[in-house]
C-alpha positions in Angstrom: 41.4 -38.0 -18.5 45.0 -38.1 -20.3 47.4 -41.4 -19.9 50.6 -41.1 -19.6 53.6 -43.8 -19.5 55.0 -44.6 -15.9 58.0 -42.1 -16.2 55.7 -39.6 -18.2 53.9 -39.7 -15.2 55.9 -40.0 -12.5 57.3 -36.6 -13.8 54.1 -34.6 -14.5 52.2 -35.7 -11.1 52.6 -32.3 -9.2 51.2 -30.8 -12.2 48.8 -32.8 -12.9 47.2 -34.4 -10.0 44.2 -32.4 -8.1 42.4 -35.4 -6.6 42.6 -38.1 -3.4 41.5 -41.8 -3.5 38.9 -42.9 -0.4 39.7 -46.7 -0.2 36.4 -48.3 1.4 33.1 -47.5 0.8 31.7 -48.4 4.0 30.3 -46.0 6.7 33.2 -44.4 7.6 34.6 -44.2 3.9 31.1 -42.9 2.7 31.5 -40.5 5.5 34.7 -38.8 4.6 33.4 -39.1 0.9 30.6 -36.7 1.9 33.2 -34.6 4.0 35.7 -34.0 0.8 32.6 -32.9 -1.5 31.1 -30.8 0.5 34.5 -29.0 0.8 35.1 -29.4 -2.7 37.9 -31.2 -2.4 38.2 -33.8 -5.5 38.5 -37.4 -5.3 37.5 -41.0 -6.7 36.4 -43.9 -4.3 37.1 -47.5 -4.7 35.5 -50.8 -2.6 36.6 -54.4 -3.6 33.1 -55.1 -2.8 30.7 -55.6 -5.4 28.1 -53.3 -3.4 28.9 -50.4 -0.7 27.8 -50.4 2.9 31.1 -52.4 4.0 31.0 -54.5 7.3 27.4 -54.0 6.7 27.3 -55.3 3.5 29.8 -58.4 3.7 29.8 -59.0 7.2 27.4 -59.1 9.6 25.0 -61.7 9.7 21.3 -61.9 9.3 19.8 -61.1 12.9 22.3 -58.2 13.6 21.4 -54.8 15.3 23.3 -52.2 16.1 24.2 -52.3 20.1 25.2 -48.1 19.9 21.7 -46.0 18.9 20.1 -44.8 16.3 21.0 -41.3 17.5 24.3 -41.6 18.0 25.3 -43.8 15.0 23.4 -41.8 11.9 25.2 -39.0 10.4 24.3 -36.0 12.0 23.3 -34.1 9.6 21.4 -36.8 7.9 19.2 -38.8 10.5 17.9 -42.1 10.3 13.9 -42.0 9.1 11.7 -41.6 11.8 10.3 -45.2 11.7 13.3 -46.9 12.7 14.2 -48.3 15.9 16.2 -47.6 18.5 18.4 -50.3 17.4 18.3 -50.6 13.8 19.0 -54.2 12.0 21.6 -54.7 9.8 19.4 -54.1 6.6 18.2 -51.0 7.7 21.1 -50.4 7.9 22.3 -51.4 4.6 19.3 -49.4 3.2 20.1 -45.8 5.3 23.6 -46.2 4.0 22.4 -46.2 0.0 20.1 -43.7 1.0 23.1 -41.3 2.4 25.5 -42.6 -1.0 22.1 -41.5 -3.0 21.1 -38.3 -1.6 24.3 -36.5 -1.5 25.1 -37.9 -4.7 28.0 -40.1 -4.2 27.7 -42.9 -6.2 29.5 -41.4 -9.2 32.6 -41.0 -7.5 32.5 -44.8 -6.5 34.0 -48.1 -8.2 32.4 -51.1 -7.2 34.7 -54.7 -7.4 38.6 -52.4 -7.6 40.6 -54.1 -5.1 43.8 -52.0 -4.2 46.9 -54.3 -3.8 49.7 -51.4 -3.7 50.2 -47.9 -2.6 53.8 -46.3 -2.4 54.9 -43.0 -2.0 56.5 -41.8 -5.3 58.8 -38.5 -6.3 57.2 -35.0 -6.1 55.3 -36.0 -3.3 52.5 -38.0 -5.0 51.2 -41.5 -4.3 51.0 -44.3 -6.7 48.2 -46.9 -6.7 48.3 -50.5 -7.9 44.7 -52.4 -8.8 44.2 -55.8 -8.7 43.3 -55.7 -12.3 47.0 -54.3 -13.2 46.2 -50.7 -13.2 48.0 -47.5 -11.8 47.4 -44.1 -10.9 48.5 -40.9 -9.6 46.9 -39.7 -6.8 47.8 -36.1 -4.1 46.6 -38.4 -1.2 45.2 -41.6 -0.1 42.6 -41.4 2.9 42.7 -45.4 4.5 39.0 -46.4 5.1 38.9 -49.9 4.5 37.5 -50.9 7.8 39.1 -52.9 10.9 36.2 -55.7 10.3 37.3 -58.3 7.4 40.9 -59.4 8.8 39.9 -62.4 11.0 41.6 -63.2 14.0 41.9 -66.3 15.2 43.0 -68.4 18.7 45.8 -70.6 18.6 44.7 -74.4 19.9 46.4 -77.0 20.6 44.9 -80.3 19.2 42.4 -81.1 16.3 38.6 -80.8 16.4 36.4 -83.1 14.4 33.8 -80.7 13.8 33.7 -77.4 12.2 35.7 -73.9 13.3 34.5 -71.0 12.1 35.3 -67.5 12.4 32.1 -65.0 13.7 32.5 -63.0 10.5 31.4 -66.4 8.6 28.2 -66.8 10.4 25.5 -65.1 8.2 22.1 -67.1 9.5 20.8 -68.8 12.4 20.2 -71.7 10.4 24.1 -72.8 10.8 23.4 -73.1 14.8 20.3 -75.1 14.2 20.2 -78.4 16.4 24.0 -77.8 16.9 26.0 -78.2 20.1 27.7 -75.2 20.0 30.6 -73.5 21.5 31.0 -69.6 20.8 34.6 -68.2 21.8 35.1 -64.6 22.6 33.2 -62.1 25.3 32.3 -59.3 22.7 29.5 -58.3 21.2 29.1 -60.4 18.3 30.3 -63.5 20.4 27.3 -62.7 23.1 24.7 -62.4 19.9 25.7 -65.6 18.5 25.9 -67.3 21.8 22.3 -66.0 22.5 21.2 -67.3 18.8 22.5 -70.8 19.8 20.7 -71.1 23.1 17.7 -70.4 21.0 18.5 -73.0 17.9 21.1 -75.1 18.9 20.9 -78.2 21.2 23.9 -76.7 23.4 25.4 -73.3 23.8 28.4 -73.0 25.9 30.2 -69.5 26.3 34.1 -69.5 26.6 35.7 -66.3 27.3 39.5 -66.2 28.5 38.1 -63.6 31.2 35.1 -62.3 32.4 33.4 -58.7 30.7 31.3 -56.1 31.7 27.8 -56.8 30.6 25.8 -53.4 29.5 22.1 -53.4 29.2 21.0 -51.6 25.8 18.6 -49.7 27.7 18.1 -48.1 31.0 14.5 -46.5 31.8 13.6 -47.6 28.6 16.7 -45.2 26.9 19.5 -46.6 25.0 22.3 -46.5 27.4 24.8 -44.9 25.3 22.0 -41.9 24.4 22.6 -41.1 28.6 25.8 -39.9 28.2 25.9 -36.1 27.5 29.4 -34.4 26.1 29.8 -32.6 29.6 30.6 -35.9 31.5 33.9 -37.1 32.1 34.6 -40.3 31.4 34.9 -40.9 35.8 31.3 -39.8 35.8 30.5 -42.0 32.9 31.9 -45.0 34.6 30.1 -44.0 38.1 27.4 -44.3 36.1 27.4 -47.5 33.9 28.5 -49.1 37.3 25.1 -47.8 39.2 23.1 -48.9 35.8 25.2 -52.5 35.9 24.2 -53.1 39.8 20.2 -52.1 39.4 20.1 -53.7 36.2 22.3 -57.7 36.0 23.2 -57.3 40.0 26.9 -59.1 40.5 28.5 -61.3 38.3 28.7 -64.1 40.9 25.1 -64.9 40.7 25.5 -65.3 37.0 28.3 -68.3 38.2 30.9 -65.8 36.4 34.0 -64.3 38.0 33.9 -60.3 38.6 35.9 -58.8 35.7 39.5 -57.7 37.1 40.0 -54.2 34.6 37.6 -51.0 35.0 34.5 -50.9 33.0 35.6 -48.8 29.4 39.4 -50.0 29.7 38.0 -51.9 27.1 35.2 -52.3 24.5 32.0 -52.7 26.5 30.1 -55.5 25.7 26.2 -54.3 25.4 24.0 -57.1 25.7 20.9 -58.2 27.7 20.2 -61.9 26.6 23.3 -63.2 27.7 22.6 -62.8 31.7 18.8 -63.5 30.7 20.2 -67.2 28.7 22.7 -67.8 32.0 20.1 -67.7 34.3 17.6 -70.0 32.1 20.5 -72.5 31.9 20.4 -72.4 28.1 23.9 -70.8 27.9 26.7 -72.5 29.5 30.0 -69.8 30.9 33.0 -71.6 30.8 37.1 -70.1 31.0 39.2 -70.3 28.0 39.7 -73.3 26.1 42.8 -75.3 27.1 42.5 -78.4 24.1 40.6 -80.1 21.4 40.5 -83.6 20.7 37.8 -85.3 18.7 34.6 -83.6 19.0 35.7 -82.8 22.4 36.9 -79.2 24.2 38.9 -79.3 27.1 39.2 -76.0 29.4 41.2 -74.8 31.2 39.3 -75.8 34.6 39.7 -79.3 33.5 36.2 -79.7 32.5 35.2 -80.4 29.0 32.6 -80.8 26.4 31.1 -82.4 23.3 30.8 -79.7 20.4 29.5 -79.7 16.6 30.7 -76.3 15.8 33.1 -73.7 17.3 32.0 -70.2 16.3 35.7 -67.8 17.3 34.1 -64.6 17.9 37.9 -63.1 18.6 38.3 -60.2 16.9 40.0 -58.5 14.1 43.7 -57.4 13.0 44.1 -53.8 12.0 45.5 -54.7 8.7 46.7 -52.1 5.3 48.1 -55.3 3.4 48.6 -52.7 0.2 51.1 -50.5 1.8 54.5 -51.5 2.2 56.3 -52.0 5.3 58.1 -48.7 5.8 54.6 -47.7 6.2 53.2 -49.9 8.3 52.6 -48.4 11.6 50.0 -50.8 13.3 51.2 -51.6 17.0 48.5 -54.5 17.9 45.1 -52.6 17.9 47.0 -48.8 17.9 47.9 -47.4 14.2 50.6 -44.8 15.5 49.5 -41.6 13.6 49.0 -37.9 14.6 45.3 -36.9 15.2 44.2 -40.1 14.8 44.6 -40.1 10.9 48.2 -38.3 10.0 51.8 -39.5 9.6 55.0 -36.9 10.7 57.1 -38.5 8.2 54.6 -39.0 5.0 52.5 -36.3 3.7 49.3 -37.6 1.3 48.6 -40.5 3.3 45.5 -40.9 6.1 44.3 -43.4 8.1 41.2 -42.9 9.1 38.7 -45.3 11.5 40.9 -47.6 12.5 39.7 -47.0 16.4 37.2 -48.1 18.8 34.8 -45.6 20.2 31.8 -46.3 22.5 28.7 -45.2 20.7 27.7 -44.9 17.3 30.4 -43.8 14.4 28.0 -41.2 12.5 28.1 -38.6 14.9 31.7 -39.0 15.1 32.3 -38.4 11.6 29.4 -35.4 10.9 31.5 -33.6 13.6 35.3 -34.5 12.3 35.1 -34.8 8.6 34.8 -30.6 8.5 37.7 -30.7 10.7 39.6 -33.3 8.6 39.2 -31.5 5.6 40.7 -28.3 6.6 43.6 -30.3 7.4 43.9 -31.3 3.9 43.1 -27.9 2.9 46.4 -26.7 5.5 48.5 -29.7 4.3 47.9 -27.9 0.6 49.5 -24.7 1.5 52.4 -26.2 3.6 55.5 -28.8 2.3 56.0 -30.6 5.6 53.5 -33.2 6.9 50.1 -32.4 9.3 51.7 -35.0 11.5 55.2 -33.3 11.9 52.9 -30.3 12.7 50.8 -32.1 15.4 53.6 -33.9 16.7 56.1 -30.1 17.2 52.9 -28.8 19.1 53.2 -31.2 21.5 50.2 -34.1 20.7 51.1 -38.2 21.3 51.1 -40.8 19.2 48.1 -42.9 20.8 48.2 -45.5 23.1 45.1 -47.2 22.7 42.5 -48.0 20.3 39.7 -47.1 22.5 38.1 -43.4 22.9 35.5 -42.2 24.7 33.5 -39.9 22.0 32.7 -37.1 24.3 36.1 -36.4 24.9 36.6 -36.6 20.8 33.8 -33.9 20.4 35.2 -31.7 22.8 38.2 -32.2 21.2 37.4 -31.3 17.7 35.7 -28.1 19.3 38.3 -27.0 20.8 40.5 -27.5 17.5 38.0 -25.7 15.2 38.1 -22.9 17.9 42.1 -23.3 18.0 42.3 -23.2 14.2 43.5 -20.0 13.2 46.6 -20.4 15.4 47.2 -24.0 14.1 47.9 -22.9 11.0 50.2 -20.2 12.0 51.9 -22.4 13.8 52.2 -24.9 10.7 53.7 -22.4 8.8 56.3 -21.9 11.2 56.8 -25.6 10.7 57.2 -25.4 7.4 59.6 -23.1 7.3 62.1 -25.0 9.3 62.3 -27.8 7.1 62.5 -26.4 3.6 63.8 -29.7 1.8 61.0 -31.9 3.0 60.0 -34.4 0.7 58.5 -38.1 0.9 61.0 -40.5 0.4 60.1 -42.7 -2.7 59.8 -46.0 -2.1 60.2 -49.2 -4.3 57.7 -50.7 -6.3 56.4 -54.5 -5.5 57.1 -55.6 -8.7 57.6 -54.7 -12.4 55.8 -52.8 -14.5 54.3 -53.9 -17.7 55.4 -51.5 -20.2 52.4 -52.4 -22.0 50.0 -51.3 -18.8 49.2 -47.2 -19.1 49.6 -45.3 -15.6 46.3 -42.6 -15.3 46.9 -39.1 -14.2 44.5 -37.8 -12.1 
């Protein structure tokens, strides 16, 4: 390791730097970590958590399972251990995650408690990276897997409530429902589980969502639901399917007293529950429409009605948030990161941003099956000046629209690219060669320098 002052290095980067940071050390970061060493491609790997694991780690709280499969969520080509279930809970899978980080080795390459709060582009196409603590380096590339699970999002009311408000990501333990009126906001997954924990300790659990959802059993003939879906179905079959499933399993949503949902099942993220329905029909969870006002201890909705609370749990989702890159590079439209292939920019080369979407199912498949493909790209993006994403975008792919995928359609995807390969790159080098003077354009630092603080090479 050699240091070097800011200009030194600044000037001796494309000589100098070989490796790429991961930021995130959560499933998908650990993923791609696995992906770049088994390609040999160096890097080091930061997590401003004081332990890896991620959303697993830091927040999900203490009754979780996972709603997609076992099957479908470990890595492929490291499966769970035969003893676990179906539905794995969140310590298991906290423990299967150090378990991957241990076997292949990967703990070496990571920093625990190194919270990133810069990255700019810089000259000769390298990246600089700010720390928390002061410190800089150099790096070739950045991959972005810091997760889509920490930035809360919140509702907007009008009024003041007496009691608590919380945010779903702050509920860790049943005990904070205990003998609690409750109302949980939100029809999603986490807002069904904790709505479903409150009917069974609190002294009230009402369920507010702004519209109705589409309520997926876990399992069908005792199989996970999502393990029923095989790579040859399109996603019209699929949803042929989870309808038929949906009628034999919860019947309509009118005898649950809940308005049918007005969008097609999979427009968005499915909610996979069965103790919701089960709670409604027991009369220990309330449905109610969205909230209209607080005052007091008291929620008003939007039907007029309203209710005495203790606690409000806003199970209402998360921003897709890079707070460490600056705003020439921010390119997060609502849910939707506009990138190339799901990960690449046409305009920056070095810089990825990588599981920022929704897919229905479990994420370890998904990233056994596209970190190979990923790290070719990096492997092309060596040999060529112009940006993967320019590439992508000439050939004719879209900048997403959505945030949602169905992962069959991403597998056959990725096959067909592996297949395609050979002629990708021929066509990037045609690419290439028509913009000659690319370069990232530098941009600004957030602040000064101390002349004191050393910049590391890598």
């Amino acid at each position: 390791m050699r240091q070097f002052d800011e200009h030194q290095a600044t000037e001796k980067a494309t000589h100098t730097t070989g490796k790429h940071l991961i930021i995130g050390a959560g499933f998908v970061g650990l993923g791609m970590a696995q992906a770049l060493q088994s390609a040999g491609i160096p890097y080091d790997q930061v997590d401003a958590s004081d332990e890896l694991a991620g959303n697993w780690y830091h927040g999900v709280y203490k009754t979780a399972h996972i709603i997609s499969s076992r099957k479908v969520t470990q890595f492929t080509h490291f499966p769970m251990p035969e003893d676990y279930p179906d539905f794995p809970s969140a310590q298991q899978m906290r423990d299967y995650l150090n378990s991957f980080a241990d076997h292949f080795d990967l703990r070496p390459s990571i920093e625990l408690n190194r919270t990133v709060t810069y990255v700019r582009p810089i000259e000769n196409n390298v990246w600089e990276v700010t720390f928390e603590n002061g410190e800089q380096r150099i790096y070739k590339g950045v991959l972005l897997c810091n997760g889509h699970h920490w930035c809360k999002r919140f509702p907007k009311f009008f009024g003041e409530f007496k009691g608590k408000i919380i945010h779903s990501k702050d509920y860790k333990d049943p005990a904070q429902l205990r003998g609690q009126r409750v109302l949980t906001i939100g029809g999603g997954n986490s807002a069904c589980d904790i709505a479903a924990e409150a009917a069974r300790v609190g002294s009230k659990s009402v369920l507010s969502m702004r519209e109705p959802v589409w309520f997926l059993p876990k399992t069908f003939a005792g199989i996970p639901v999502v393990d029923l879906i095989q790579w040859w179905m399109p996603q019209w079959f699929q949803r042929l399917m989870a309808y038929g499933i949906i009628r034999l399993t919860f019947g309509q949503h009118s005898v649950y007293g809940l308005p049918q949902p007005k969008y097609r099942i999979f427009d968005k993220h499915p909610t996979l529950n069965n103790e919701v329905p089960y709670y409604l029909k027991h009369g220990r969870i309330v449905p109610k429409p969205a909230v209209h006002r607080l005052e007091g201890g008291k929620v008003e909705f939007v039907d007029g009605s309203s209710e005495d609370f203790d606690l409000i749990v806003c199970a209402t989702g998360y921003h897709v948030a890079y707070p460490f890159l600056p705003a020439e590079l921010q390119r997060v439209e609502g849910a939707v990161v506009k990138c190339y292939g799901g990960a690449f920019l046409d305009d920056y080369k070095g810089l990825y941003y990588i599981g920022w979407g929704q897919t229905r199912g479990g994420v370890g498949s998904l990233i056994s099956a596209s970190g190979p493909v990923f790290t070719r790209f990096l492997k092309l993006q060596d040999q060529i000046n112009v940006p993967i994403g320019l590439v992508l975008k000439v050939m004719g792919q879209q900048l997403p629209s959505s945030h949602l995928s169905d992962p069959q359609a991403i597998f056959r995807q990725l096959k067909l690219t592996k297949w395609l390969f050979n002629w990708i790159v021929k066509r990037a080098f045609q690419v290439d060669a028509q913009y000659p003077d690319f370069a990232n354009c530098p941009l600004p630092a957030l602040a000064p320098i101390e002349k004191s603080q050393p910049v590391v090479v890598y």
